[in-house]
C-alpha positions, 0 to 999 in steps of 0.5 A: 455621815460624811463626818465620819470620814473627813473629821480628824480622829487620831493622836500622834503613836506609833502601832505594831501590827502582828502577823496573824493579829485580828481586827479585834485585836487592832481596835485594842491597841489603837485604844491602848496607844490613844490612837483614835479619839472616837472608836465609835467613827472609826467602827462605822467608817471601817465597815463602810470601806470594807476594811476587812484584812490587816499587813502587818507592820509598823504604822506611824499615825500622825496627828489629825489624821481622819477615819479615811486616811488611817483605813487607807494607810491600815488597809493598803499596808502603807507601813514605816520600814525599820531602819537597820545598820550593819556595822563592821565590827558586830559579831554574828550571835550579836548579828541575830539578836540586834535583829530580833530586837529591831523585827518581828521575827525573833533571834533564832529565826534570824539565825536560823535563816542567815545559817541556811546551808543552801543559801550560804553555799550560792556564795561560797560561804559556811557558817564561818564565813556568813558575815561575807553574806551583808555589807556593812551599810544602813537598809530599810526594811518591813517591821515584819519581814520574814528572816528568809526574805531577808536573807534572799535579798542579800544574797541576791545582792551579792550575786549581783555584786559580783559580776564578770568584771570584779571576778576579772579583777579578782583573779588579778589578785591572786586571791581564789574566791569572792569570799577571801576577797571579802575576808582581807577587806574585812582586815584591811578595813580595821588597819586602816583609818583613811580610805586612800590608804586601803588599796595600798594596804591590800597590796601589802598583804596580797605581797605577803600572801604571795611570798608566803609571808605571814599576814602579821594582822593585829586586827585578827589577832584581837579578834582572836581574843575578842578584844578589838579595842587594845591598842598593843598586842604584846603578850597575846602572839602566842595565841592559839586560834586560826585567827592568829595570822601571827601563827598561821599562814594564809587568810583566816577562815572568816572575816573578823567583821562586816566589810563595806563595799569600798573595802572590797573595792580596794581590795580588787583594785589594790595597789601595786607595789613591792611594800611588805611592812607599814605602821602608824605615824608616830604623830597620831595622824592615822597614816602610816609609813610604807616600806619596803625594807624590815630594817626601816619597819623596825626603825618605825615601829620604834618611833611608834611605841615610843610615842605609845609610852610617851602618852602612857598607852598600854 
């Protein structure tokens, strides 16, 4: 009898274990996947350790594994978790249908939950301003997680973000919420290409906003149009859409992309200074100058779309 237990019984697979599947249901696919060489063994162990209850989730079945270890691992839902990246440039109906490609729950649950009214406002947010809810990151989470679940996590992770200290630092900023906070990182992380640069590009743009100057932000001007990859934005200033920081005064409604942390840090952290203008090096090195004066950014950018025609880039 020991056999049954201690002998190896298993190929290499991986199964999905349903919500609501049967015990049925699971011989099936571990049949189907050739996990088990002997259903007979695993029947009999199954019942003599009393394997009566499934988690669902995904189960990664290694090799020579025995009757006891599979049960065990099946029986105390000792599961894989799905690893997911958010990455910042990823839109929200992208957002719901990349998760339910990775989970269980589908699509419309994933929308449906991230648009929760309720949970959105615990941050300040709406339906435009729902990407504030995630950082841009890599997480783990159960293959059968329920959206709801999900969301909480998230929220609560923010909640526990954004403590005494980085609402002290906000109100420095001038900024009037956690949510505009987020929306300029999400700018100033599509500016910028080196990290030691985004606290000297957030002090840009809040010298801007506090001056009433346009915000002048090519990245959410492509947004605008959905083309986040053009190098040039000539010829679609004219756009119309609240996204166009050419046309419009102030923060967009929403940001145009996940911001990650240390965008957001940067922001609360920016650098003081009286800069109004940067623009790329014309070198390619993606760096940019800083200036004070318009007649200099004019000089700059010159230089710039000059190397731009020089290598024939539209």
């Amino acid at each position: 009898m020991l056999w049954i237990f201690s002998s190896a019984n298993t190929n290499k697979s991986e199964i999905y274990i349903k919500t609501g599947d049967s015990m049925d249901s699971l011989f099936l696919k571990l049949q189907k996947n050739g996990s088990i060489k002997t259903v007979f063994s695993f029947k009999v162990a199954k019942k003599v350790m009393k394997f009566e209850a499934l988690y669902p989730g995904k189960y990664i079945i290694t090799d020579g594994m025995n009757n006891r270890e599979i049960i065990n691992m099946l029986k105390y839902g000792k599961q894989k978790d799905i690893e997911f990246r958010f990455g910042n440039s990823i839109l929200p109906n992208e957002l719901y249908a990349a998760l339910g490609r990775k989970f269980e729950a589908d699509s419309a649950r994933f929308a449906n939950a991230i648009n929760n009214k309720e949970q959105l406002e615990v941050l300040g947010l709406d339906s435009v301003s729902l990407l504030a809810m995630f950082w841009a990151d890599t997480y783990y989470f159960p293959w059968a997680i329920s959206p709801e679940k999900m969301v909480r996590k998230f929220v609560n992770e923010q909640q526990i973000y954004w403590n005494t200290e980085r609402f002290n630092k906000l109100a420095k900023t001038g900024l009037k919420s956690s949510k505009e906070a987020y929306i300029l990182a999400s700018i100033i992380e599509k500016e910028a290409v080196k990290k030691e640069e985004l606290p000297i590009m957030a002090g840009v743009y809040l010298n801007r906003l506090r001056i009433g100057m346009p915000l002048q932000a090519d990245p959410t001007l492509k947004y605008a149009i959905g083309n986040t990859t053009m190098q040039r934005i000539k010829g679609i200033l004219d756009t119309e859409s609240p996204y166009n920081t050419y046309k419009n005064l102030g923060l967009p409604p929403g940001p145009i992309g996940i911001s990650t942390k240390a965008g957001v840090e940067a922001v609360l952290n920016f650098q003081q200074h009286d800069y109004l203008y940067f623009c790329a090096k014309e070198d390619f090195s993606n760096t940019h100058y800083f200036t004070k004066s318009y007649a200099e950014h004019l000089k700059n950018a010159t230089n710039y779309r000059a190397a731009l025609d020089a290598k024939g880039i539209k």
